[in-house]
Structures are given as C-alpha cells and as structure tokens.
Residue, then its C-alpha position, 0 to 999 in steps of 0.5 A: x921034700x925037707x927043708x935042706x932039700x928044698x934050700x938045697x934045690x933053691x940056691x944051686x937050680x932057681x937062683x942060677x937061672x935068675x941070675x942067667x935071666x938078669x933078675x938076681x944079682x951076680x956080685x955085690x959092690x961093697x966088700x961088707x954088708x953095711x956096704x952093699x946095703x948103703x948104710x953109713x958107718x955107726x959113729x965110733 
C-alpha cells in the first residue's frame, strides 16, 4: 500500500471510528490554530 493510499484509508476509516469512540476530536473551539492550541497572541 503507497502512501496516499494509507493517508487516504487513515482519515476517511480510522479517524471517524475514533471520533464515534469519543477518542479523536470532532471540533476545535478556537477558530485559529494558535486558538485551539492556547497560545497567546505574539506582541504586535
């Protein structure tokens, strides 16, 4: 199996699955990553 296969089996059969399971996230509450990580914004 390549590589595009395997990303390609990954996210649309296993992450779904988890997310069913309650064990991979289904949203993110910051609308930026820097948001959803926690991190403050860089002084500007």
């Amino acid at each position: 199996m390549n590589s595009a296969a395997l990303h390609e089996q990954l996210v649309h059969g296993l992450v779904p699955e988890l997310q069913h399971r309650g064990l991979f996230r289904t949203e993110y509450h910051g609308s930026t990553l820097r948001d959803s990580l926690g991190l403050s914004q860089p002084a500007g």
